[in-house]
C-alpha positions, 0 to 999 in steps of 0.5 A: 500500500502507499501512503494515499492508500494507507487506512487507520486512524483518521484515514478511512478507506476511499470508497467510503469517504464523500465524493467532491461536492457531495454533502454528508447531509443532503437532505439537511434539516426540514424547513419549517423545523423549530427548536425547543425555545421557539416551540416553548415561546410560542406555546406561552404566548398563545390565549386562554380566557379567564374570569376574573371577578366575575368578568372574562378576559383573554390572557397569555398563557405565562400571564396566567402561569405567574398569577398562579404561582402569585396566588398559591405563594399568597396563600402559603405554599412555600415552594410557590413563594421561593420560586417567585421570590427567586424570579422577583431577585432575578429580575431585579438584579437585571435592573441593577445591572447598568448601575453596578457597570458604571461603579465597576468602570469607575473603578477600573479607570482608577486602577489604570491611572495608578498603573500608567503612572507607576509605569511612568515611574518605572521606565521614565515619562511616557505621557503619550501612554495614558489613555 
């Protein structure tokens, strides 16, 4: 056998490889086709109708979903509070968020003008380096 030829680890025989142009997948995945967060999005914004009282309305299903955990952690249920007291931490922590980027930078600018000028006094006065 030759080197072309040769068949082991990473070298599989050449009838078996696939030919110039031809996909290892030709029919690829079907149009149309969702994944699971699409499937999982659209079934939560579809419509059901409640009453609430004594009147009907038309609601998503998550709208409904969070009333549900509301009310059973309103009245008691501990793992119904911990679940919304989680998601309630969640949420506002992301909107914390922007606050807390605008100390960390304070703090990060800071940190540099220590370093320039340390390095200033270390290898001379570069005053062209400092940002």
């Amino acid at each position: 056998m030759t080197d072309d030829e040769s068949v082991g680890y990473r070298k599989p025989p050449r009838h078996t490889q696939f030919q110039k142009g031809q996909s290892g997948n030709p029919n690829g995945r079907p149009k149309g086709s969702k994944n699971l967060a699409t499937l999982i999005s659209s079934v939560l914004k579809e419509r059901v109708t409640i009453t609430e009282n004594g009147k009907r309305r038309t609601i998503t299903k998550l709208e409904a979903m969070t009333k549900q955990l509301a009310n059973k952690g309103a009245s008691g249920d501990p793992k119904a509070t911990q679940l919304l007291l989680g998601m309630v931490q969640l949420f506002e922590d992301r909107t914390e968020a922007p606050a807390q980027t605008e100390i960390s930078s304070e703090a990060d600018q800071q940190i540099m003008q220590l370093f320039f000028a340390k390095a200033r006094r270390m290898g001379g006065s570069d005053e062209g380096n400092e940002p």
